[in-house]
C-alpha positions in Angstrom: 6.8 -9.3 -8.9 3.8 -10.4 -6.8 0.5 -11.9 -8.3 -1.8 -10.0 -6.4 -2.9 -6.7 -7.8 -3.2 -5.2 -4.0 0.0 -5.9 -2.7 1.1 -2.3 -2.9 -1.7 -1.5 -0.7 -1.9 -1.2 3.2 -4.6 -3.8 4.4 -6.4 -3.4 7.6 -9.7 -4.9 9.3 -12.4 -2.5 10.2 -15.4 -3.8 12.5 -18.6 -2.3 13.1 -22.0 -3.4 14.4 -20.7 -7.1 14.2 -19.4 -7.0 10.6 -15.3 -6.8 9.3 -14.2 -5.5 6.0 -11.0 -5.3 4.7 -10.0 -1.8 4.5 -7.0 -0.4 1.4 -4.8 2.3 1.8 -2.3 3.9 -0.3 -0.4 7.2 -0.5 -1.3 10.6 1.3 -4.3 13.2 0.8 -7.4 13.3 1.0 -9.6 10.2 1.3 -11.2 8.8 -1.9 -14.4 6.5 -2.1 -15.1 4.3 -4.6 -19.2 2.9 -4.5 -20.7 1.0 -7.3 -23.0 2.0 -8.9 -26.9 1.5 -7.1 -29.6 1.2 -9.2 -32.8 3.9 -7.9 -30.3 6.2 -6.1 -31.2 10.2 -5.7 -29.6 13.1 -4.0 -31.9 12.9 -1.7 -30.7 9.3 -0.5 -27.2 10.5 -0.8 -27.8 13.8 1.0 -26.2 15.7 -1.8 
């Protein structure tokens, strides 16, 4: 069994405008984002 907690997940880079996260995957379906939680935020910010 491995240490690290991700290690069931698919890792990729993803670049834009000069910065590179590290992107997860896992499974099949429909995508789901996780975004902490931001202090202030409204629909209208969000576009909801």
């Amino acid at each position: 069994m491995s240490d690290d907690a991700l290690a069931d997940f698919a890792r990729e880079r993803f670049t834009h405008e000069g910065r590179t996260h590290d992107v997860l995957r896992s499974g099949t379906g429909p995508a789901v984002i996780v975004m902490a939680e931001i202090p202030g935020i409204t629909r209208v910010v969000t576009g909801a």
